[in-house]
N, CA, C and O atoms as a GROMACS GRO file, in nm:
protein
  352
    1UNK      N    1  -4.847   4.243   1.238
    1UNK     CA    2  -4.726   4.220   1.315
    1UNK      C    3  -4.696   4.071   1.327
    1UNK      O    4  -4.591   4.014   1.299
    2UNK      N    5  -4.797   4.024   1.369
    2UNK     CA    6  -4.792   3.864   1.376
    2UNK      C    7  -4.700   3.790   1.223
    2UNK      O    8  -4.584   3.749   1.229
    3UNK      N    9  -4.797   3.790   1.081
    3UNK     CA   10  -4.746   3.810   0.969
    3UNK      C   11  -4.605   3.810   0.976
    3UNK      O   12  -4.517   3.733   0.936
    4UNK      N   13  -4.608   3.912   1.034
    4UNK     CA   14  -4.404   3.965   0.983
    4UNK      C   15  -4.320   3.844   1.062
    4UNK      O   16  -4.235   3.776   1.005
    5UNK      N   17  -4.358   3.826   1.214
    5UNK     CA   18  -4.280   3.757   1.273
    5UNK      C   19  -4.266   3.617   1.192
    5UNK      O   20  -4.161   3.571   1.146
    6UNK      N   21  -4.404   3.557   1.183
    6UNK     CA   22  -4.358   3.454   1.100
    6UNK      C   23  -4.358   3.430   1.002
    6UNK      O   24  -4.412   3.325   0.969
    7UNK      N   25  -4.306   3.499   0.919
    7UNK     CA   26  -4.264   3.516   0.775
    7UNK      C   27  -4.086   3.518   0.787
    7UNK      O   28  -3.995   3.481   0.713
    8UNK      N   29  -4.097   3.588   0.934
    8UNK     CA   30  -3.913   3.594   0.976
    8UNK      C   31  -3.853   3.453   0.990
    8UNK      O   32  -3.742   3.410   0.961
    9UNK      N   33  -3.960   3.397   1.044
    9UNK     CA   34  -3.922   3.281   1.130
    9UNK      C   35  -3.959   3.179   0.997
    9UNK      O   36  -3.848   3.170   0.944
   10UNK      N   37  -4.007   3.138   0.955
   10UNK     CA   38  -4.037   3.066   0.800
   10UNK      C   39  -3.854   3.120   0.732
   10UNK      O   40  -3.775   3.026   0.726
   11UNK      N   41  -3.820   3.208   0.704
   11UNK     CA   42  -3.715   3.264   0.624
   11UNK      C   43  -3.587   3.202   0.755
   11UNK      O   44  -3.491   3.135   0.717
   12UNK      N   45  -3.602   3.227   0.866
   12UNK     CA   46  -3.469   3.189   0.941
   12UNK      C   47  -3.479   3.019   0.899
   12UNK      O   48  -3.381   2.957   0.858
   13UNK      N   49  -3.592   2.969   0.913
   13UNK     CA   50  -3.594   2.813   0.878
   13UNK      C   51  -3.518   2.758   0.765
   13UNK      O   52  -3.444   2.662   0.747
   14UNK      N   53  -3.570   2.865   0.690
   14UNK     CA   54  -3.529   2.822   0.545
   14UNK      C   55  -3.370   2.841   0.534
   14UNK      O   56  -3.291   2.749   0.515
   15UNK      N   57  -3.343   2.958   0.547
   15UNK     CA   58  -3.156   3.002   0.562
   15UNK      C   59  -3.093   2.869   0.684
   15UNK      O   60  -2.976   2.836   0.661
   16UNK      N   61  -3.153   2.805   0.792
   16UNK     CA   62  -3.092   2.702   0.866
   16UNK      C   63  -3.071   2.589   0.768
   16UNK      O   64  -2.956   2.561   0.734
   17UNK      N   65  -3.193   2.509   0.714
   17UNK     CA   66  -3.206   2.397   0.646
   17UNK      C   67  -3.134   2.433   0.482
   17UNK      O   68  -3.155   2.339   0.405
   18UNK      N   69  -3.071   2.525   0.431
   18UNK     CA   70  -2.996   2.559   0.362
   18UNK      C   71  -2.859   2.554   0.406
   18UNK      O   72  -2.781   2.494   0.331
   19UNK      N   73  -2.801   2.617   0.542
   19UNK     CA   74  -2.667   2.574   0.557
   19UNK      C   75  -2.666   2.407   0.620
   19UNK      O   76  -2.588   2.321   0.579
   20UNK      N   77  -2.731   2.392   0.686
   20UNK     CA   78  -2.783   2.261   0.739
   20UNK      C   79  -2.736   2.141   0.610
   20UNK      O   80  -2.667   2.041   0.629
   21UNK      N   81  -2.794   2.187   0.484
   21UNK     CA   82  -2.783   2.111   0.346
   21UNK      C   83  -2.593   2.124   0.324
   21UNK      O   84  -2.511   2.036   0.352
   22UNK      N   85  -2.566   2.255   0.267
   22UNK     CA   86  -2.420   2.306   0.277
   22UNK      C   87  -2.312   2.232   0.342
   22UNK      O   88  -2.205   2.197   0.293
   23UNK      N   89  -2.373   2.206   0.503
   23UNK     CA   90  -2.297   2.155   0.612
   23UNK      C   91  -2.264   2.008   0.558
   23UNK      O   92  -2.146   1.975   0.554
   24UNK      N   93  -2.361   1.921   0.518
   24UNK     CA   94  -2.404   1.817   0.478
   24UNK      C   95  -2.312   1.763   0.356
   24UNK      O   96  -2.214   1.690   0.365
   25UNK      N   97  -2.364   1.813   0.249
   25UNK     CA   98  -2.226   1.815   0.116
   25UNK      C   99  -2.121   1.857   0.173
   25UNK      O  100  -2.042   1.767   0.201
   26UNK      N  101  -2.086   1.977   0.204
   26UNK     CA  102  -1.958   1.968   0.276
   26UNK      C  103  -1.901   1.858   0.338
   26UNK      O  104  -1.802   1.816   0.279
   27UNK      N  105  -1.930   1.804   0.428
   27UNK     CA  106  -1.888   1.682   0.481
   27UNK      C  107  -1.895   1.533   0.454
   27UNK      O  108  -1.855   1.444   0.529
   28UNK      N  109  -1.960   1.520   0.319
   28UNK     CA  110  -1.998   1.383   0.190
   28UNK      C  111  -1.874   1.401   0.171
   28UNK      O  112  -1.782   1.329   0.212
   29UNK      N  113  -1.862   1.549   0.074
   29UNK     CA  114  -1.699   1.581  -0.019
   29UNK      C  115  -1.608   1.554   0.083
   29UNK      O  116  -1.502   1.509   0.039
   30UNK      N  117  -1.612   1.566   0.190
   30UNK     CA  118  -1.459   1.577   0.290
   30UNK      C  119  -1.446   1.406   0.294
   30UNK      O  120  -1.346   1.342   0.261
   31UNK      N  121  -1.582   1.349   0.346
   31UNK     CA  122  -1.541   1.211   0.374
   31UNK      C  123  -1.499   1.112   0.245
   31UNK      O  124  -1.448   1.003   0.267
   32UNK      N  125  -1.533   1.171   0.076
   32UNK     CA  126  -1.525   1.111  -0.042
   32UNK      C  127  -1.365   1.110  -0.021
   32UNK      O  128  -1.290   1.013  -0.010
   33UNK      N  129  -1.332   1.267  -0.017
   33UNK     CA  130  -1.138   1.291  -0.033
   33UNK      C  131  -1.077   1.203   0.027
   33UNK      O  132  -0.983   1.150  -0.032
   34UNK      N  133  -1.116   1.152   0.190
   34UNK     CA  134  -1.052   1.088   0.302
   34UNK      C  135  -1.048   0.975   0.225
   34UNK      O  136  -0.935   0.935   0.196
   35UNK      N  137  -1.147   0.910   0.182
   35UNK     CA  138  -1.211   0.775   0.099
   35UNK      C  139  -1.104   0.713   0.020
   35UNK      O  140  -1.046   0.604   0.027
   36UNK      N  141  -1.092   0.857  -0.087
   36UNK     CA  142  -1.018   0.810  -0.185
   36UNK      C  143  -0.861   0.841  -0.125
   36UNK      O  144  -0.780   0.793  -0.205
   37UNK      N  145  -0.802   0.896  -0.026
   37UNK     CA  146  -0.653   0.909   0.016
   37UNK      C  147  -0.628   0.752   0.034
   37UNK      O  148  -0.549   0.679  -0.024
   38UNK      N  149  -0.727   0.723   0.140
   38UNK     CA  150  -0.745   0.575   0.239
   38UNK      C  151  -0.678   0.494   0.086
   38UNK      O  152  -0.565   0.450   0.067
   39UNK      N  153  -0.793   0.496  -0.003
   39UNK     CA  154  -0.746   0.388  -0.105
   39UNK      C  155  -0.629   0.372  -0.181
   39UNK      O  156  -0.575   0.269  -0.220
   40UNK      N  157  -0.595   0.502  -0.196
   40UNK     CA  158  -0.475   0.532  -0.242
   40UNK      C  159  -0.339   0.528  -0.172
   40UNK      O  160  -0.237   0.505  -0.236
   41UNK      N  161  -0.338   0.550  -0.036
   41UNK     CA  162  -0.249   0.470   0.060
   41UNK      C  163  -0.258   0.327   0.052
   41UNK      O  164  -0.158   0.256   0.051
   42UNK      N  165  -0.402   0.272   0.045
   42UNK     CA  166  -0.390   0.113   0.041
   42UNK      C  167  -0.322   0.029  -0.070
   42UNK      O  168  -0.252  -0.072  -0.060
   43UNK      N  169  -0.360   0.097  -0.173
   43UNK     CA  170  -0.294   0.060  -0.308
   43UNK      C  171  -0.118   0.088  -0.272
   43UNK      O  172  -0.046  -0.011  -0.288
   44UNK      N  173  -0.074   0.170  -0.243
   44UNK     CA  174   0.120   0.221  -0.225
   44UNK      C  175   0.089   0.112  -0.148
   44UNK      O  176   0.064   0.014  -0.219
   45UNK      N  177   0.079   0.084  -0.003
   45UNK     CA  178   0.099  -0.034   0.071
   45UNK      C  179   0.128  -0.142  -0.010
   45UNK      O  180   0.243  -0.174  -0.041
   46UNK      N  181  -0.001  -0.215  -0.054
   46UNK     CA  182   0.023  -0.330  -0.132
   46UNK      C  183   0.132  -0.321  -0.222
   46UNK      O  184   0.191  -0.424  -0.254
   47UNK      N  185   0.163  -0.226  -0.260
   47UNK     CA  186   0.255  -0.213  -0.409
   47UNK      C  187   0.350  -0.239  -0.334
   47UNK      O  188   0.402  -0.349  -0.351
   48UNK      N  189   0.402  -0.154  -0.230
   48UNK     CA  190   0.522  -0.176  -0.166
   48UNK      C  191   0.565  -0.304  -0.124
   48UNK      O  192   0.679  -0.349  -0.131
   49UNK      N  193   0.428  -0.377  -0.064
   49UNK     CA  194   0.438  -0.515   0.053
   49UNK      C  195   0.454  -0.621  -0.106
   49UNK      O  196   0.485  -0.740  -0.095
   50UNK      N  197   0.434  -0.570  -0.215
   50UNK     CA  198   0.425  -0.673  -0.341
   50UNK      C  199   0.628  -0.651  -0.364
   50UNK      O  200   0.710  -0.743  -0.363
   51UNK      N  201   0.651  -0.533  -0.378
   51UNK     CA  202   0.814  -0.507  -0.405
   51UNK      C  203   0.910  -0.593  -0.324
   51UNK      O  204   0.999  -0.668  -0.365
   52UNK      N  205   0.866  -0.562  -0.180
   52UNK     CA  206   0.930  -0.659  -0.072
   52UNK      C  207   0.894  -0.824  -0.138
   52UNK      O  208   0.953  -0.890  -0.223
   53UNK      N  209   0.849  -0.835  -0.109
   53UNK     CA  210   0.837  -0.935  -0.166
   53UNK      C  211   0.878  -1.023  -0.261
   53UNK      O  212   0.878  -1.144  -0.242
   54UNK      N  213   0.919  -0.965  -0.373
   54UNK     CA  214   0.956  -0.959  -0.482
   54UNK      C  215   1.093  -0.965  -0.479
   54UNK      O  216   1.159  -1.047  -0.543
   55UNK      N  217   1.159  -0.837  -0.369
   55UNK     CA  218   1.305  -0.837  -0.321
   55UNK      C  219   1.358  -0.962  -0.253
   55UNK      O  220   1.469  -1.012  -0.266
   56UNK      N  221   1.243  -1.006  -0.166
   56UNK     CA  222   1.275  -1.112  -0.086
   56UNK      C  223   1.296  -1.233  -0.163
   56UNK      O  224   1.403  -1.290  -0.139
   57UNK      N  225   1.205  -1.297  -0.269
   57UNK     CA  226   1.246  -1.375  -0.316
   57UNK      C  227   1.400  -1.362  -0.424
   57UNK      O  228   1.482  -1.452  -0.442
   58UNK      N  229   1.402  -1.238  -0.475
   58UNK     CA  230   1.487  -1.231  -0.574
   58UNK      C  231   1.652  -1.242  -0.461
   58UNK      O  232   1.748  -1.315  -0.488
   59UNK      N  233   1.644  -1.174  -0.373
   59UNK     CA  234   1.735  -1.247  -0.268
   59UNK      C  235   1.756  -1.408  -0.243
   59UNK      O  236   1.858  -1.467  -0.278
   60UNK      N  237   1.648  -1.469  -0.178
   60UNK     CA  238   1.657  -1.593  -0.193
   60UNK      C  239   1.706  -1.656  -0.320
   60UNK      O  240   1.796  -1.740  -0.312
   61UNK      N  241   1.658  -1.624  -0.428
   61UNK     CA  242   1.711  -1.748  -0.570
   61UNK      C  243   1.891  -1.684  -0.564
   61UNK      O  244   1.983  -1.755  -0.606
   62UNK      N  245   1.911  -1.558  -0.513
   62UNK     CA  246   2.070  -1.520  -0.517
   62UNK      C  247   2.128  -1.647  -0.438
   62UNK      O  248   2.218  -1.722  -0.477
   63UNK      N  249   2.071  -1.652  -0.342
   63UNK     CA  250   2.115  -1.719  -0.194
   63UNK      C  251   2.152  -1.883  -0.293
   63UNK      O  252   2.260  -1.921  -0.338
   64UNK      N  253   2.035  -1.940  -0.298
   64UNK     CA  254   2.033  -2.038  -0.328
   64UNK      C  255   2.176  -2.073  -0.488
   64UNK      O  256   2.228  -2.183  -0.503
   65UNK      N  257   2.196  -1.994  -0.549
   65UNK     CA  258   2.287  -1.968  -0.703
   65UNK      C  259   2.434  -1.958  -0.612
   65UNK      O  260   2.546  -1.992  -0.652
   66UNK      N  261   2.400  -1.905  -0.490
   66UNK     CA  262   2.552  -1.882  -0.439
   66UNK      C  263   2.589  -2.019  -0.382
   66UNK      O  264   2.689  -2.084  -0.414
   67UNK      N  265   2.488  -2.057  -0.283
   67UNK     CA  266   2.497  -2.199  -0.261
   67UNK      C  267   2.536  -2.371  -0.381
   67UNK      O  268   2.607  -2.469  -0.360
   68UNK      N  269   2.462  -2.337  -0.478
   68UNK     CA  270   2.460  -2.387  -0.589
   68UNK      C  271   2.622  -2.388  -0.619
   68UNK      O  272   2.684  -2.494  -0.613
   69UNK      N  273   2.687  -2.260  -0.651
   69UNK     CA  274   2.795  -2.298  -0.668
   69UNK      C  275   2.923  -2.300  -0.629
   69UNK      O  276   3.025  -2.311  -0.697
   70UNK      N  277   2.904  -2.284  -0.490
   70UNK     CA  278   2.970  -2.327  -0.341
   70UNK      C  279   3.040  -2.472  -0.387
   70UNK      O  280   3.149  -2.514  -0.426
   71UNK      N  281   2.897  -2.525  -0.354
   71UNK     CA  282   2.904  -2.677  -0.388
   71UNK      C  283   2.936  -2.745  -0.517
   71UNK      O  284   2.963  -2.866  -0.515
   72UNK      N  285   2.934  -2.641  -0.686
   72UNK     CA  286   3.014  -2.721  -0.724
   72UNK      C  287   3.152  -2.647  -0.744
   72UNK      O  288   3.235  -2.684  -0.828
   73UNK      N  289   3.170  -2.544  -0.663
   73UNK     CA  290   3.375  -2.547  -0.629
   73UNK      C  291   3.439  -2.670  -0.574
   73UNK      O  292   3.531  -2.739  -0.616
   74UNK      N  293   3.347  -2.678  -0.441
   74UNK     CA  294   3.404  -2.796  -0.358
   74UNK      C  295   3.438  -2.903  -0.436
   74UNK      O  296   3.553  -2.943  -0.449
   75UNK      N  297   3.328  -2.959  -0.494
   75UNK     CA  298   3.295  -3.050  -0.621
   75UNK      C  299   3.435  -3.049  -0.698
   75UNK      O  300   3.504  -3.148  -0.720
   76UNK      N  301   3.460  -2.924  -0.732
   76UNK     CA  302   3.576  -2.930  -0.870
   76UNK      C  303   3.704  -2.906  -0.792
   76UNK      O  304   3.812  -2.902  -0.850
   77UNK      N  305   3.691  -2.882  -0.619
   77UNK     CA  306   3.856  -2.856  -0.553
   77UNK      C  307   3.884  -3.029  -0.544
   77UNK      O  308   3.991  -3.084  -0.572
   78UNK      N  309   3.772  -3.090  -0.503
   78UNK     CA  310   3.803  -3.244  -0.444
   78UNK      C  311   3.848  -3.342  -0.588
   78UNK      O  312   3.956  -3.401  -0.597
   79UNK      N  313   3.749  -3.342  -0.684
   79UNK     CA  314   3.801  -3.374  -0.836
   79UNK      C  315   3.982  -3.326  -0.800
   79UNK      O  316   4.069  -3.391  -0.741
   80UNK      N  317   3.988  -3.209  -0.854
   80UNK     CA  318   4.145  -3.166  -0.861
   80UNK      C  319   4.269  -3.224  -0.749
   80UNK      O  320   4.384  -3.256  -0.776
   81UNK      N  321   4.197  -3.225  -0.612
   81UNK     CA  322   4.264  -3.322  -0.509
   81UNK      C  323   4.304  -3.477  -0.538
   81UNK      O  324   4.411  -3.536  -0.524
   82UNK      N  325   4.217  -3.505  -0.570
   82UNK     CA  326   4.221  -3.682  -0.596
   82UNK      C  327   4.312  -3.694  -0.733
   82UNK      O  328   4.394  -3.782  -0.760
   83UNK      N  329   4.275  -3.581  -0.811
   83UNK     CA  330   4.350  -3.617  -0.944
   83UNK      C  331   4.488  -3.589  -0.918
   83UNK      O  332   4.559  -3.666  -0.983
   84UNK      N  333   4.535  -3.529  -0.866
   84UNK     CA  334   4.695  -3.498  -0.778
   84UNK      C  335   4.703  -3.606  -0.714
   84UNK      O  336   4.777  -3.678  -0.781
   85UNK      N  337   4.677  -3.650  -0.641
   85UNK     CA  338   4.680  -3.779  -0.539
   85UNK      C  339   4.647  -3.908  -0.623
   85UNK      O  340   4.636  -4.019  -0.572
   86UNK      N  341   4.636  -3.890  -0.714
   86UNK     CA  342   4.584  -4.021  -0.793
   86UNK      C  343   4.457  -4.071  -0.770
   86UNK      O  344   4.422  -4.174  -0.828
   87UNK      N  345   4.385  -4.015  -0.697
   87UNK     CA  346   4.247  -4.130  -0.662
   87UNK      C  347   4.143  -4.082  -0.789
   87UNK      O  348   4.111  -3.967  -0.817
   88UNK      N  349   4.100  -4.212  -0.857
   88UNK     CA  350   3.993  -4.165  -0.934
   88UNK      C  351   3.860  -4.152  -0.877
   88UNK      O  352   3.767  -4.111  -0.946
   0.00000   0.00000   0.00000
C-alpha cells in the first residue's frame, strides 16, 4: 500500500514539473512575440520620426526657394522702377 502511494506521488511530481516546464516555454514564446512586436514598433517609430523629418526639412529648403525668390522679384520690380524713372 505504502508502494502505491508513493509511486502516485513520484507520478503527480512528475505530471507537475512537466506542466511546470510547459508553463515555462509557454511564457519564453509569449515574451519572444512581445520582444519581437516591441522591435518592430520601434523600427515603424524611427521610420516614421526619420519621414518627419525628412518632410520637415524638405519643407524648409521650399521655404527658403520661396524666400530666395521673393527677393529676387523685389530685386527685378526695383531694377524696372529706376529704369522708368531713369535712375541707374
Amino acid at each position: 500500500m505504502l508502494t502505491y502511494f508513493y509511486s502516485l506521488f513520484w507520478e503527480c511530481l512528475c505530471c507537475l514539473q512537466q506542466k511546470l516546464q510547459q508553463h515555462k516555454a509557454a511564457a519564453a514564446a509569449k515574451q519572444q512575440q512581445q520582444q519581437r512586436q516591441q522591435n518592430s514598433s520601434n523600427r515603424t517609430a524611427a521610420a516614421q520620426q526619420q519621414q518627419q523629418q525628412r518632410q520637415q526639412q524638405q519643407q524648409q529648403e521650399q521655404q527658403q526657394q520661396q524666400q530666395q525668390q521673393k527677393k529676387q522679384q523685389q530685386q527685378q520690380q526695383q531694377h524696372q522702377q529706376q529704369r522708368c524713372w531713369g535712375i541707374n
